[in-house]
N, C-alpha and C positions, 0 to 999 in steps of 0.2 A: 141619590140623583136629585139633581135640582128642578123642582117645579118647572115644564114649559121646555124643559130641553129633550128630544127627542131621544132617545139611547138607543145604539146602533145594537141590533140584536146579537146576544150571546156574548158583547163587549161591554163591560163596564166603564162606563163614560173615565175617560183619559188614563183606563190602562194599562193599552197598546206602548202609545207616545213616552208615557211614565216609565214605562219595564224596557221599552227602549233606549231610552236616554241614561237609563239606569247602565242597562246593558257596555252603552259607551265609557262609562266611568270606572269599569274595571279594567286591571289587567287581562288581557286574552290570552297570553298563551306560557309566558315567562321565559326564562333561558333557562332554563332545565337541561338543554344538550350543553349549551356552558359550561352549568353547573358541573355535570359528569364527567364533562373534559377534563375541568379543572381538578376534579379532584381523582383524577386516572391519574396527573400529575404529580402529585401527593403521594399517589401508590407507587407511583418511578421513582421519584427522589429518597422514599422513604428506604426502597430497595436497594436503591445503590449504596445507600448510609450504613444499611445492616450489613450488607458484603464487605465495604471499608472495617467495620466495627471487627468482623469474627474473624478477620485478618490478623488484628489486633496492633501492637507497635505503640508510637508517640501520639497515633492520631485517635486514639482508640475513644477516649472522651469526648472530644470535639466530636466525634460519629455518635454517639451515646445524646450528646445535645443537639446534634442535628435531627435524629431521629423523632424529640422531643419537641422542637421545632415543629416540623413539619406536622406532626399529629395532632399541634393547636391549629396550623392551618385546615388541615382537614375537614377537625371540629366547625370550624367557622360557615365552611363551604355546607357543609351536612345541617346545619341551623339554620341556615340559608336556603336549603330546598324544603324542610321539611317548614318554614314561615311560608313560604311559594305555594307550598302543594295547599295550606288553607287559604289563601288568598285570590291565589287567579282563580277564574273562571273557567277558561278551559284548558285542558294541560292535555298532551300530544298521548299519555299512556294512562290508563287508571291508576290511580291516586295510590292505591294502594301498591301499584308495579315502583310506581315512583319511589316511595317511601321504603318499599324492600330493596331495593337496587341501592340506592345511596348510602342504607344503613348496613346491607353487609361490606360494601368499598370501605365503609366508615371502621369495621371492625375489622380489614385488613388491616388497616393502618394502625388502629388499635393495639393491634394483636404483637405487628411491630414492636410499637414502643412498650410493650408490655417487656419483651424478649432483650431488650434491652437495658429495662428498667431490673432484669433480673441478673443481666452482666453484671450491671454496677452493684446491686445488690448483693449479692453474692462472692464480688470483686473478684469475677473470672477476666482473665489478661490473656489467656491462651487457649485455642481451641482446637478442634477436632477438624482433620480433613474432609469429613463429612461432612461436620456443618459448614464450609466451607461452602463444600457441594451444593447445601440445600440452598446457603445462601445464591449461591450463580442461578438456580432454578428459579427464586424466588426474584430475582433480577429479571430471567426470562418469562417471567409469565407475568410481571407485573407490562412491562414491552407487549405481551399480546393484550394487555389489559387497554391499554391507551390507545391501541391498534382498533380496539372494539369498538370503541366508545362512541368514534364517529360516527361511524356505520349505523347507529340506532339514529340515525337523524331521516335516514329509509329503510325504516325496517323492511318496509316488504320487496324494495330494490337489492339489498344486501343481506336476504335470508340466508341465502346458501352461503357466502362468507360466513356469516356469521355464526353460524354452525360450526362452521370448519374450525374459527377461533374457539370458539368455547369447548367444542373436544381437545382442541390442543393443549387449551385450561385442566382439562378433566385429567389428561395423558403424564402430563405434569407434574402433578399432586400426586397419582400415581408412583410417578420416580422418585416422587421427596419421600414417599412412604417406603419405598424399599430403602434409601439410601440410613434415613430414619433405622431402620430397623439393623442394617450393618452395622452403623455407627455406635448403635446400642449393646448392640451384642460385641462388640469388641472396647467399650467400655468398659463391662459389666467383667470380661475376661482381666482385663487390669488394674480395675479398681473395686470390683465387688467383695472380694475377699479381705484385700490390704488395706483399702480404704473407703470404707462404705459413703463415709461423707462427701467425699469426695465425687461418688459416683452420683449422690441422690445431686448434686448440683449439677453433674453431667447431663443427667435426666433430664432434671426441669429445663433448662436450657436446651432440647431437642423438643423435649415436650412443646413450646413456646414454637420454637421455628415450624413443628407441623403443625401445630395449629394456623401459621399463616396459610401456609399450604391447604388447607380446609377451606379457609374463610375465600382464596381466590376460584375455591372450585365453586363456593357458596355463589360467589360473582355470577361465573357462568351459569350455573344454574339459573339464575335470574334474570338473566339475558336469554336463555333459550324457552324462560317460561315469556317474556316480552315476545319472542319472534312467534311464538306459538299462537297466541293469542291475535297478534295484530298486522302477520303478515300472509 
């Protein structure tokens, strides 16, 4: 404090003004529901790529790089919230709801190109009516996925919606888990014996599509731990 100037009690001379001014110069709040939009988008596209894909046909690659695609977009959007979540100042949900929400959507998409990168791998061209199945589910739920998203812009206006979607998330993964287990067991019936290799690729490739099926219930979950908290 400077000789002769009086100091306002319990204020350290200039700073109010200073932590004020400071205060101006950050970002306040970010696009964080943006962000989530944009990358519910990501979880559409990527979906509808994988349903093309286990179709299979002429377009079967071109789905295999789309899916590829789309998971660098992803990527982009998920670097982008988690640079956000240290930078703004104040952000609509705890920092830490942020960071889990965007990182399991992140590992939907993931999980995608993973299941794809195993087609090719593999050089499966023809699939199971099952996974057929899981893929149409995996369409359907990434749709309630993008349906949710908004809604977190009033969580406590749209609790009860959002409930609703995220059990319908949960109900889901459920079907992909029986369909999963169908489809396995009537692999297992035609190629366990004749052609074991055959089956272990059958596997890994069901394996992969439920695990998207997880990571969208992971979603939900995320979202009902947000409504919980903040609505």
């Amino acid at each position: 404090m400077f000789r002769g100037v009086r100091p306002v009690p319990g204020v350290v001379e200039g700073e109010s003004d200073m932590f004020a001014w400071f205060q101006k110069l950050l970002p306040q709040s970010g696009t964080f529901f943006d962000q989530f939009e944009a990358h519910g988008v990501t979880i559409a596209k990527s979906a509808e790529a994988l349903a093309k894909m286990v179709r299979g046909g002429p377009e079967l690659a071109a789905n295999i790089k789309r899916i590829e695609d789309v998971e660098h977009e992803a990527d982009a959007i998920t670097r982008a919230v988690l640079q956000d979540v240290r930078r703004i100042f104040l952000t609509p949900f705890d920092r830490g709801a942020i960071t889990a929400l965007i990182s399991v959507m992140d590992d939907a998409v993931d999980q995608m190109y993973k299941t794809a990168g195993a087609a090719e791998l593999y050089d499966v061209t023809s699939f199971t009516p099952e996974m057929v199945e899981m893929a149409d589910i995996i369409v359907k739920a990434s749709g309630v996925i993008t349906q949710t998203l908004p809604l977190l812009r009033d969580v406590n206006g749209n609790a009860e919606k959002l409930h609703e979607l995220t059990a319908q998330l949960v109900r889901m993964e459920g079907e992909a888990d029986a369909v999963n287990a169908r489809g396995l067991k009537a692999a297992f019936k035609e190629l366990g014996g004749s052609n074991p290799t055959a089956f272990v690729v059958t596997n890994e490739i069901y394996r992969h599509l439920e695990k998207v099926c997880d990571k969208f219930e992971d979603v939900a979950n995320q979202i009902d731990g947000i409504v919980i908290d903040h609505a």
